[in-house]
N, C-alpha and C positions, 0 to 999 in steps of 0.2 A: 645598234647595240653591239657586233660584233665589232668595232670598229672604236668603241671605246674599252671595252675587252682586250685589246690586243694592244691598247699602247704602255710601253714599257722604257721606262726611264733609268738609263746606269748612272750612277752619283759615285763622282770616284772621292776614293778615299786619300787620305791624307798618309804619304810612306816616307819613313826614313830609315834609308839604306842602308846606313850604317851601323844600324842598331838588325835591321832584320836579316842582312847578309851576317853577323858577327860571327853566330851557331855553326851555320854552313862552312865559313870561311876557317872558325874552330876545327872542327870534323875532317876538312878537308889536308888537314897541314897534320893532322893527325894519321889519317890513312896515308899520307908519302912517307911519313917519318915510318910508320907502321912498315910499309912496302920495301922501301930500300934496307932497315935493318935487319928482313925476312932475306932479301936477297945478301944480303954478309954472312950470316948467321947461316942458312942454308938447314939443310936438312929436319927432323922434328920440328923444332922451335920454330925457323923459319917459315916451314911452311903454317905453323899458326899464324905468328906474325903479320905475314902473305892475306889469310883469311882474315885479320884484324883491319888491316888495312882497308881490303875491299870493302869490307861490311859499311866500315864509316864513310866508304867514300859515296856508297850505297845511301846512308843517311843524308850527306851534305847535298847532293840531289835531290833528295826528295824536299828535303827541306827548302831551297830555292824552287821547287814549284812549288809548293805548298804556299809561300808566303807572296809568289806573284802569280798566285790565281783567285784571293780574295776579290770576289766584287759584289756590290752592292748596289739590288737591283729594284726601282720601285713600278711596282704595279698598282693600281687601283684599290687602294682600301688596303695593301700589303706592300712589306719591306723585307725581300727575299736576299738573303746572303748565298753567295755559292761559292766552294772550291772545289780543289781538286779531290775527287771521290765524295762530295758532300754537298748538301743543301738544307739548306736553316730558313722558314718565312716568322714573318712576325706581323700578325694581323695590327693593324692602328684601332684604336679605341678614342672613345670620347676623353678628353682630357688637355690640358696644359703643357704647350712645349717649351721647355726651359734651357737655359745655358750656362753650363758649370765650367769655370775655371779649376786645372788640375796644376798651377803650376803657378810660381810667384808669392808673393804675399799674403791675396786671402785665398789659396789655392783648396779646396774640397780635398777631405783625403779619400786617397781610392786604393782598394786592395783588389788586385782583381787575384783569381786561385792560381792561373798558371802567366806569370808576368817575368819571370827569368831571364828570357830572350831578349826581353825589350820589346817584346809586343805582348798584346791579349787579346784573345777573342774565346768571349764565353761567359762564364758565372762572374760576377765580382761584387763587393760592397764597397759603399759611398759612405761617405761623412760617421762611419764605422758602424751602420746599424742599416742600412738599406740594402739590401738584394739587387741587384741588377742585371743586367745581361751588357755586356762591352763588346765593340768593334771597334778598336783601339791600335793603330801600323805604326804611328808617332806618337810622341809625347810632348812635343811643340801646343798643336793648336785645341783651343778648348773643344768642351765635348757636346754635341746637343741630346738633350735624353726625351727623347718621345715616348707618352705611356703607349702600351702592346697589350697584347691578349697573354703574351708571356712575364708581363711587368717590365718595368720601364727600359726602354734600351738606348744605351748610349752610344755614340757616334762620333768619332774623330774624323770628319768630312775637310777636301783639298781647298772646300770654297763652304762656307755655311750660309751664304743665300741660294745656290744652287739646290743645299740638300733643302732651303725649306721652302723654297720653289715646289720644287716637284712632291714633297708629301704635302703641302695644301693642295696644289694640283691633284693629287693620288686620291683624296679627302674628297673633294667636290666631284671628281667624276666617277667615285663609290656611293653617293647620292642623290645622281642622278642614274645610278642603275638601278638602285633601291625603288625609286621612283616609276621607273618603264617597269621594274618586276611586278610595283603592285598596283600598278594599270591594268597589269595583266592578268594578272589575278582576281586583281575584281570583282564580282558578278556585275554583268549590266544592270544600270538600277530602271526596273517596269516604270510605264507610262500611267500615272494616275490621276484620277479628277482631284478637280482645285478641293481642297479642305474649306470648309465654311472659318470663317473668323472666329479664330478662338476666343471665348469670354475673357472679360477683364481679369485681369489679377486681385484677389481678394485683397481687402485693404488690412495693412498690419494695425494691430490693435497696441494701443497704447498701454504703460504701465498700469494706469490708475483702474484702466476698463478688463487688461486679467487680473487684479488682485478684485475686485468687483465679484467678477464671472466665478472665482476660485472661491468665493464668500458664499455664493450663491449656491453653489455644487455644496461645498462643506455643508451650509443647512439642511439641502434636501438627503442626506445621506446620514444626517442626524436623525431625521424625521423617519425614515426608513427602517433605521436602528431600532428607534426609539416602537413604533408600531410592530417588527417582527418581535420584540422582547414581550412586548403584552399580548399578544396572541400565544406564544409558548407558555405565559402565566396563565393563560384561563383552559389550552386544551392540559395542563399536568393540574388543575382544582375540580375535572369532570371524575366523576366516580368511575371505577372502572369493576366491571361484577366480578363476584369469587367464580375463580377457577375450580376445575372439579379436582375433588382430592386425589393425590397420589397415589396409587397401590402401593400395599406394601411391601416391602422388598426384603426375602428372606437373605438373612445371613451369610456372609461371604465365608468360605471355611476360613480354618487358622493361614494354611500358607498363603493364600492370597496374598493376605493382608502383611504378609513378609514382605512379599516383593516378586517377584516375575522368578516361575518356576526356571528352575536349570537346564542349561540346555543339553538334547540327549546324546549321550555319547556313540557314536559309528564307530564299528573298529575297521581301520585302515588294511586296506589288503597289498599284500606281498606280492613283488612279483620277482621273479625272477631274474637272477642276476646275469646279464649277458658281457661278456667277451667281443668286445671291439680294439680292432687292428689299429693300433698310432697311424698318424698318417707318416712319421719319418720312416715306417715299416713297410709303404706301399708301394707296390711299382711302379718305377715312373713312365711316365710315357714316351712319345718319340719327340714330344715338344719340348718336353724337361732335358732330353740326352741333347738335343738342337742346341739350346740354347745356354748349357752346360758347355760344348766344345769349346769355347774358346777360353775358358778358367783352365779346363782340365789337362786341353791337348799341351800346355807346354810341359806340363810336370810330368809327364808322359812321356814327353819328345826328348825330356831330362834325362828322366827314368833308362830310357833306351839307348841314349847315347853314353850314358852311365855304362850299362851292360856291357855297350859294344867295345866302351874302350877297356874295363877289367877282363872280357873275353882273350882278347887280344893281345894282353901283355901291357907292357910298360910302355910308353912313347919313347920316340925317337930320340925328343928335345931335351935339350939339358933339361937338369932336374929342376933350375928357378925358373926357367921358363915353362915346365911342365906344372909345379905347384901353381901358377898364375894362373896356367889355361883350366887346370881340374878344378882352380875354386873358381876360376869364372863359371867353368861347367855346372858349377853343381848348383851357383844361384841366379844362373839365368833362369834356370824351371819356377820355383816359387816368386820370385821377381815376376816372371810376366805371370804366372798367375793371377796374383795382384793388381799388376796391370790392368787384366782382363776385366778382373773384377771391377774396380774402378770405373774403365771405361763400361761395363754394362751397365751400373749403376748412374753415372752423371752422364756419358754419352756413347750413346748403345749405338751408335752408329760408326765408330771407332773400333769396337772389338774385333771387329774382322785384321783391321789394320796391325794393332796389339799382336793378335795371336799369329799372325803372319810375318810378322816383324822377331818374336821371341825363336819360332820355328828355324828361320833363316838361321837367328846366331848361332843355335843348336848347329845348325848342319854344317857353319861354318867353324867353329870352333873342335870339332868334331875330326872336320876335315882338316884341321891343323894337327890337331894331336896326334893320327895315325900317321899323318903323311910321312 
């Protein structure tokens, strides 16, 4: 069993170069032009420029491994895709494999969601109403779409006997594990004495012989009716003796006879009115002041660098440079505040980062103005 378990079939896929290198190759004449007019340009500008450049040449990499690490791997009863940082299985199900032309004449129309590059791989719709899943490098060779446990997944394979080679192969020796599992499973079936010969099978009865048997029942069931109905006639004609008279029943007063007395009134008792503390009025505790620090500490870190610099006089720097640095000062504090907030609300794992982050510019900005 371990031995059919472990055999694993790659089925390569069907690539055109020209079409999957196009992006990368894009990116890549992007990030030179970027680079070189960073170095003319030189200083601010440039060095974004400089950053622009990189970033995309960062992209046009990633994207050529991205696009030749697709492979397509069949195991037993599954059809596993994997790249680079990823992996996608797609179980095979009972069903019909078919072969859709995507190109020509009677070509199937295909939308797949992200097809821009000239490749796809992922969600797409067929003939404009069916859901599919595509593994699609070319646009050349037609697609084979096998149903999945994910719904039908289609396939631009390099050889399409190869790919349906190995998922029939994939198919039968997923059936013959099913088979050892519930072997195994089984209970052994006990050792019993032989059973005596079972009697004949009763003989089916003809039209004529139940409409017969059903005439027969009808009568007796008449006859049945008709005997309970005359014994009910004779025990309601037996005389039945007087019962003894009623006592008499004195008079119900008047209100009774109104209606159901009213019901009695309890008077409701008072209590006293008590004086409770809001809770916005209570002290917090040392969990509340914890997990308040990172909202609070930068409007504080504001607040102080505020002080430090009206203590001290005017800054050094000219005055448009000065106006820049006091209004950056003064909303960096509510700014990360907000931050903070945010991050403790969507990702409380972050706040620390936030509030460490707002502090620094504090002490930075700070340290520019007095300098």
């Amino acid at each position: 069993m371990s031995e059919l378990t472990t055999q694993i079939t790659s089925v390569r896929l069907a690539r055109e170069r020209g079409r999957l290198f196009a992006a990368p190759v894009l990116f890549a004449l992007i990030a030179a032009g970027s680079v070189g007019a960073g170095l003319l340009v030189r200083g601010p500008g440039g060095i974004s420029l400089v950053g622009i450049g990189v970033l995309c040449a960062v992209v046009a990499a990633y994207l050529v491994a991205l696009v030749s690490s697709y492979r397509l791997l069949v195991e037993p009863g599954v059809l596993r895709l994997r790249w680079l940082g990823g992996e996608r299985s797609y179980r095979l199900v009972r069903g019909s494999v078919t072969r859709v032309g995507v190109s020509g004449e009677n070509a199937a129309a295909l939308r797949p969601r992200f097809g821009a590059l000239g490749w796809a791989v992922g969600p797409a719709v067929l003939r404009g109403d069916e859901p599919i899943e595509l593994i699609r490098l070319s646009r050349r060779p037609p697609l084979i779409v096998a149903p999945t446990d994910r719904g039908r997944l289609a396939i631009a394979a390099a050889v399409e006997s190869e790919l349906l080679a190995a998922m029939t192969h994939a198919v039968r020796l997923q059936e013959r594990l099913d088979e050892v599992a519930a072997r195994r499973t089984a209970p052994p079936t006990p050792e019993v004495a032989p059973r005596p010969a079972a009697p004949p099978a009763p003989r089916v009865l003809t039209g004529i012989e139940r409409t017969l048997i059903e005439q027969r029942l009808a009568a007796e069931r008449a006859a049945a009716q008709a005997a309970a109905d005359v014994e009910r006639a004779g025990a309601a004609a037996e005389v039945v003796p007087d019962a003894a008279p009623a006592p008499d029943l004195a008079p119900a007063p008047a209100d009774t006879l109104v209606g159901p007395a009213p019901p009695r009134r309890v008077a409701r008792r008072r209590e006293r009115t008590r004086w409770q503390r809001p809770a916005w009025l209570s002290v917090p505790g040392p969990a509340t002041v914890v997990a308040a620090m990172p909202i609070a500490l930068p409007i504080i870190g504001a607040g102080i660098a505020w002080a430090a610099v009206t203590v001290t006089g005017r800054p050094v720097l000219p005055i448009d440079e000065a106006r820049i640095l006091l209004a950056a000062l003064a909303l960096v504090g509510p700014v990360g505040a907000v931050g903070a907030l945010i991050a403790r609300i969507w990702y409380p794992r972050l706040g620390g980062l936030v509030m460490l982050s707002s502090v620094a510019a504090l002490a930075m900005l700070t340290r520019t103005i007095l300098a």
